[in-house]
PyMOL CGO cylinders between C-alpha atoms (Angstrom):
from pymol import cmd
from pymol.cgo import CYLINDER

trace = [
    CYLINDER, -3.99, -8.84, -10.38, -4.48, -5.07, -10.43, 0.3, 1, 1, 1, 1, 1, 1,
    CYLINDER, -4.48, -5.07, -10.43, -4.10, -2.77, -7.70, 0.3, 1, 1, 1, 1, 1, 1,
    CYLINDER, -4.10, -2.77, -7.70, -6.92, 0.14, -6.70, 0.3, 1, 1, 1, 1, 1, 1,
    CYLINDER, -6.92, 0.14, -6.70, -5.33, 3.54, -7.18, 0.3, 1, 1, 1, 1, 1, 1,
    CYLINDER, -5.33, 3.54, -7.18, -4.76, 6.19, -4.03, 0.3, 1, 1, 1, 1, 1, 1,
    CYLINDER, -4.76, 6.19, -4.03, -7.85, 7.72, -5.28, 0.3, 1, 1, 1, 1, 1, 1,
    CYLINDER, -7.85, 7.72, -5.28, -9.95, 4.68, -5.26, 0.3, 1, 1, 1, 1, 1, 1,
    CYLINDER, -9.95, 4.68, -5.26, -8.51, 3.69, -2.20, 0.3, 1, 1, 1, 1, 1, 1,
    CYLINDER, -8.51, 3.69, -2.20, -9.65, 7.08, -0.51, 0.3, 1, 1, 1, 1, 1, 1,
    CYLINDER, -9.65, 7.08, -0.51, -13.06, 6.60, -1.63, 0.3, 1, 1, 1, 1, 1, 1,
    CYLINDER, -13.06, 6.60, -1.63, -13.54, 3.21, -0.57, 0.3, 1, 1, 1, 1, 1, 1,
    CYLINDER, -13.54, 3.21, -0.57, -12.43, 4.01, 2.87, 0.3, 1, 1, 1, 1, 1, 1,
    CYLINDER, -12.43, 4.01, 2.87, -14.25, 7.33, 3.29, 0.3, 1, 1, 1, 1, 1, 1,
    CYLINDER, -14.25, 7.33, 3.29, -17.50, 5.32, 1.91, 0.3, 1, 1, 1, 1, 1, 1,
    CYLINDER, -17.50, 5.32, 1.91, -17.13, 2.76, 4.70, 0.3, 1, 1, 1, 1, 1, 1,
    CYLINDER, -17.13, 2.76, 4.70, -16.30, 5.31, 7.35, 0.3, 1, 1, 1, 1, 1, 1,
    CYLINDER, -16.30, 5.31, 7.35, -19.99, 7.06, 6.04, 0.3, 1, 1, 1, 1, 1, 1,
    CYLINDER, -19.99, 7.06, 6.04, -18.50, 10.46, 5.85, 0.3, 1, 1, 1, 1, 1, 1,
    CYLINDER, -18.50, 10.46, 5.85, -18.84, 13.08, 2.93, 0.3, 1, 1, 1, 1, 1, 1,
    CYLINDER, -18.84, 13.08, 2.93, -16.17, 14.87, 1.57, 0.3, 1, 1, 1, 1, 1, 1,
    CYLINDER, -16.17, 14.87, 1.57, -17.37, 18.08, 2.90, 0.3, 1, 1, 1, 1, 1, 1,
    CYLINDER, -17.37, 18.08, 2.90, -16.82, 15.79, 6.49, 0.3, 1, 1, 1, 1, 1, 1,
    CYLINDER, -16.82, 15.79, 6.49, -13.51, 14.84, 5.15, 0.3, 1, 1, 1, 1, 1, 1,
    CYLINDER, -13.51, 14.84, 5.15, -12.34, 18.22, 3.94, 0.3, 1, 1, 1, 1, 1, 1,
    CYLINDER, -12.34, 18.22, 3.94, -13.55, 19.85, 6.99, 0.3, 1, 1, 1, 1, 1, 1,
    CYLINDER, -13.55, 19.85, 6.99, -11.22, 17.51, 9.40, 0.3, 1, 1, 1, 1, 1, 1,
    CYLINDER, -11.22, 17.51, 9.40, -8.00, 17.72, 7.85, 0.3, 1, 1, 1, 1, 1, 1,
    CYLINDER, -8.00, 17.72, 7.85, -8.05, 21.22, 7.17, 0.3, 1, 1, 1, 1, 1, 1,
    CYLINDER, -8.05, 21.22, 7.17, -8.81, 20.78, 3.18, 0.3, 1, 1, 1, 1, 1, 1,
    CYLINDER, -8.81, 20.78, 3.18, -11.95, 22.10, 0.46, 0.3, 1, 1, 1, 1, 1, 1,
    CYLINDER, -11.95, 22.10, 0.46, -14.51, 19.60, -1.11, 0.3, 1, 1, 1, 1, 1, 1,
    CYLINDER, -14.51, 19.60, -1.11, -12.57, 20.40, -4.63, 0.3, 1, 1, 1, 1, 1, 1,
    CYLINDER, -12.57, 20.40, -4.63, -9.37, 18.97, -3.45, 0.3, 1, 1, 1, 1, 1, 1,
    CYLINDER, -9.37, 18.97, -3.45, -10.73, 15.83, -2.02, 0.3, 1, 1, 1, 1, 1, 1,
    CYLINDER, -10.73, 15.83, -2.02, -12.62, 15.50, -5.11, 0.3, 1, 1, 1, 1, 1, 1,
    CYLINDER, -12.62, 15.50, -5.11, -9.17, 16.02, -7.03, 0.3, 1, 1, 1, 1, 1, 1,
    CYLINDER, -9.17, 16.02, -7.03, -7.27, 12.79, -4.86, 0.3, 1, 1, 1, 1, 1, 1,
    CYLINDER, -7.27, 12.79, -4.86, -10.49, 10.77, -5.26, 0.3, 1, 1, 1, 1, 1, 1,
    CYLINDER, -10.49, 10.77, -5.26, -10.27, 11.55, -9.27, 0.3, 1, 1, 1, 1, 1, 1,
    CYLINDER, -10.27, 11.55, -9.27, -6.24, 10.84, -8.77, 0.3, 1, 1, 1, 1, 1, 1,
    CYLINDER, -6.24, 10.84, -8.77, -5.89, 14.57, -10.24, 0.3, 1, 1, 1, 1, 1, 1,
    CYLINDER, -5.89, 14.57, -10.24, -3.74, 15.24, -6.88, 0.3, 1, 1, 1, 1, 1, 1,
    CYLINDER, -3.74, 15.24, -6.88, -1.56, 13.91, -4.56, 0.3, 1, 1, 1, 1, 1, 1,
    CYLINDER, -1.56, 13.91, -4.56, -1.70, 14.54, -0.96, 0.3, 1, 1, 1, 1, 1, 1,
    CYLINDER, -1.70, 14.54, -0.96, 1.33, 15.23, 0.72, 0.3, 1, 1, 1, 1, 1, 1,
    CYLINDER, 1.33, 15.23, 0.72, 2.90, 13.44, 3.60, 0.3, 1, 1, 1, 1, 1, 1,
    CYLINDER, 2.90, 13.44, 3.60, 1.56, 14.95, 6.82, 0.3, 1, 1, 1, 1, 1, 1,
    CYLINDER, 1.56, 14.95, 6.82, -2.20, 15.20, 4.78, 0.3, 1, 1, 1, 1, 1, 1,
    CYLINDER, -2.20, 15.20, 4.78, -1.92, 11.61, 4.16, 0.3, 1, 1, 1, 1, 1, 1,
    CYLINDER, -1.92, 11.61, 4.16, -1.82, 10.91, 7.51, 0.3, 1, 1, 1, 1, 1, 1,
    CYLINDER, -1.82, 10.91, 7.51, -4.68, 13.41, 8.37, 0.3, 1, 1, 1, 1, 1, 1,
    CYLINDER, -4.68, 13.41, 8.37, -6.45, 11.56, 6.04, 0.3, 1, 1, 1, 1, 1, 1,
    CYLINDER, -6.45, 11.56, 6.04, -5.54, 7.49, 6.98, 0.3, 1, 1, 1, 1, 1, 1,
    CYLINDER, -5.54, 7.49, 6.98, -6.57, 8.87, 10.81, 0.3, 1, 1, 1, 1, 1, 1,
    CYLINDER, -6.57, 8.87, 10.81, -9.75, 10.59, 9.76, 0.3, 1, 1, 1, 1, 1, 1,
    CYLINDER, -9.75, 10.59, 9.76, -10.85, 7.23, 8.09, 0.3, 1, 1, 1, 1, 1, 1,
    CYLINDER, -10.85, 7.23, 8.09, -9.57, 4.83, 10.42, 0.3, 1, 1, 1, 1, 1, 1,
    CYLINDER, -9.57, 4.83, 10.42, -7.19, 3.13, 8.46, 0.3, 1, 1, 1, 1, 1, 1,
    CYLINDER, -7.19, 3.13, 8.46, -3.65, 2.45, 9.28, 0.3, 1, 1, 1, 1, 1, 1,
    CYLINDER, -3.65, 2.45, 9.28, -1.16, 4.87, 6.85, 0.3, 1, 1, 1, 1, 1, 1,
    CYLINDER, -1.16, 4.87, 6.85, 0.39, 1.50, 5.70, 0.3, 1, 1, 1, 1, 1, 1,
    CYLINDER, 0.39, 1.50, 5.70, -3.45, 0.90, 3.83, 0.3, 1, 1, 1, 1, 1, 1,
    CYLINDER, -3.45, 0.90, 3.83, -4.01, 3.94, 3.10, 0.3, 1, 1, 1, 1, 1, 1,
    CYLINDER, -4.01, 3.94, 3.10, -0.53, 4.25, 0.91, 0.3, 1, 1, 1, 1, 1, 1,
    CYLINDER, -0.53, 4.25, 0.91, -0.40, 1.01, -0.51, 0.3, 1, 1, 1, 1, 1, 1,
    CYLINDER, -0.40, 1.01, -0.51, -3.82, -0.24, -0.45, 0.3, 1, 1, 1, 1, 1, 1,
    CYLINDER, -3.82, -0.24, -0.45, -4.70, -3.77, -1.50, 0.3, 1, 1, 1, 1, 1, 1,
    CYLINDER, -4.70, -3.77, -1.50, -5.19, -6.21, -4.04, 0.3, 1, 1, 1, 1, 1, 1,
    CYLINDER, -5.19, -6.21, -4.04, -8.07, -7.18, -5.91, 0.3, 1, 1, 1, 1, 1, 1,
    CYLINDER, -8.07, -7.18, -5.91, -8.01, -10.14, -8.47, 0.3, 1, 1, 1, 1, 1, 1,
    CYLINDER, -8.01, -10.14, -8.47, -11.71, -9.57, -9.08, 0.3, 1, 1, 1, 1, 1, 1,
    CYLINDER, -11.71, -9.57, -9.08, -11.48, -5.71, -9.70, 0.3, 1, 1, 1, 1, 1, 1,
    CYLINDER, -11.48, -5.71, -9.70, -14.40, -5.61, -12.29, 0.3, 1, 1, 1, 1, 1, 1,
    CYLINDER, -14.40, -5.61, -12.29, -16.61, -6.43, -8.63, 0.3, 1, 1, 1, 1, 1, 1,
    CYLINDER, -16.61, -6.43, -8.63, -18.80, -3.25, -7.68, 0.3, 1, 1, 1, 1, 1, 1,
    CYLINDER, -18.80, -3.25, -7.68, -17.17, -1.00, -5.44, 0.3, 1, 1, 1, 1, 1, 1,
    CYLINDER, -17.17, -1.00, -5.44, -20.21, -0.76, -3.53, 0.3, 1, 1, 1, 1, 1, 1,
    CYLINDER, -20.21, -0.76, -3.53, -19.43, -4.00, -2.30, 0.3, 1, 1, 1, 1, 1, 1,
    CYLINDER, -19.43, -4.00, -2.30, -16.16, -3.33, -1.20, 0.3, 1, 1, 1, 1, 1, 1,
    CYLINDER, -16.16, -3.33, -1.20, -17.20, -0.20, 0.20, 0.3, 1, 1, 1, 1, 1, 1,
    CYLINDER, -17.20, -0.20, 0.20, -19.65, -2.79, 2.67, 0.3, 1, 1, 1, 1, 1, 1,
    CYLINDER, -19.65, -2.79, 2.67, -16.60, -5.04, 3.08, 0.3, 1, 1, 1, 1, 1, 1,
]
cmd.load_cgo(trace, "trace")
């Protein structure tokens, strides 16, 4: 079973919350380029942007950290993004 990384994770849930990075970026006090750079799992946010980011999306910080499972991780992430 293989886990999605932070940077999938971040994508997913800013997918399903319909917001851009630029949207993203612009509420926690961050650039499009370092978005980009957790969604590519180039960077790491940092506590306190972490939990900028798991309010901004609507996900609880325990999700947003850890994330969840996926036995089927081949599927399209388009359809977990509609999930």
């Amino acid at each position: 079973m293989e886990v999605f990384t932070l940077g999938e994770r971040l994508m997913i849930y800013r997918k399903r919350a319909k917001l851009t990075k630029k949207e993203v970026a612009r509420r926690i006090g961050a650039t499009v380029p370092c978005i980009t750079r957790y969604e590519n799992d180039e960077a790491y946010p940092d506590e306190e942007t972490m939990m900028n980011l798991a309010c901004v999306l609507g996900v609880s910080i325990n999700k947003m950290s850890f994330g969840f499972n996926d036995p089927a991780k081949d599927r399209k992430m388009e359809v977990l993004i509609k999930e």
